[in-house]
N, C-alpha and C positions, 0 to 999 in steps of 0.2 A: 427574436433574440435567442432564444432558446435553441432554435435549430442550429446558430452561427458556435453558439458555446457547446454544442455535442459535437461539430464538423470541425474542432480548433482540433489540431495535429497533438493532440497527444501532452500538451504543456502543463502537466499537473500541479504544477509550482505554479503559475500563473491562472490557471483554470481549474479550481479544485472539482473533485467531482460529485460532494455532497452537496452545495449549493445547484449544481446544474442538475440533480437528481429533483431537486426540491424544486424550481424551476418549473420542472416539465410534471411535476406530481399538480402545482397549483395551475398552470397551463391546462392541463386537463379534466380537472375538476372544473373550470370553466365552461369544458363543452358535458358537462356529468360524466365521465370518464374516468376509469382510475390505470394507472400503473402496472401492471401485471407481475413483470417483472423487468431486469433491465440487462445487459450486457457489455463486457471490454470486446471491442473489438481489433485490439493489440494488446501485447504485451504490458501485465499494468506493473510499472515498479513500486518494489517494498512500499515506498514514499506513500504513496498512492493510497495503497490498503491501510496502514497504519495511521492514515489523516481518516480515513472513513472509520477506523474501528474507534479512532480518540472520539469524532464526532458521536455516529449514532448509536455505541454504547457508554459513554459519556466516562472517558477512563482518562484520568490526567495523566500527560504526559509520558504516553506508550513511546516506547523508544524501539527500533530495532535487535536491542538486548534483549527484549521481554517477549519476543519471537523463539520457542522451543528451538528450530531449528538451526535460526543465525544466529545465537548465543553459542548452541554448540560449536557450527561451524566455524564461528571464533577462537572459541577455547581451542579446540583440536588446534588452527594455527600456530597459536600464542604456543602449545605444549611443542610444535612440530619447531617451534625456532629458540626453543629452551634445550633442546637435545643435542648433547656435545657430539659431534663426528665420532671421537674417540671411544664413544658407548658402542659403535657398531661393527668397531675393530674384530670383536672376540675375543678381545686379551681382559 
């Protein structure tokens, strides 16, 4: 079972990846083995990280806003569609 949920395409909405972590941690502690470490082998989106960071640092409801750099990269937006044409005239 565990092999089939690391080989699922990538579906992090349907296949979180702290449960499939935790999976293969008791899976191996089965054979007395542990986890070393583990790997994305694609691209993991935001989604992805911020469900692992809510999980195993136990933070309620971390949002993509609470991300240093996509907050900014927001704001910077939000200010880029607040600025009138008329400012870059030079008059």
């Amino acid at each position: 079972m565990a092999r089939r949920l690391v080989q699922d395409r990538g579906d992090f909405v349907r296949t979180r990846p702290y449960p499939v972590c935790e999976l293969i941690k008791l899976e191996a502690q089965g054979y007395n083995l542990g986890v070393a470490n583990s790997e994305f082998n694609q691209i993991a989106p935001l989604e992805a990280m911020l469900d692992i960071a809510n999980y195993c640092l136990q933070i309620d409801n971390l949002k993509d806003d609470g991300v240093t750099e996509t907050a900014t990269c927001k704001r910077l937006q939000e200010s880029r569609r607040t600025v009138r044409p008329e400012s870059y005239r030079g008059t």
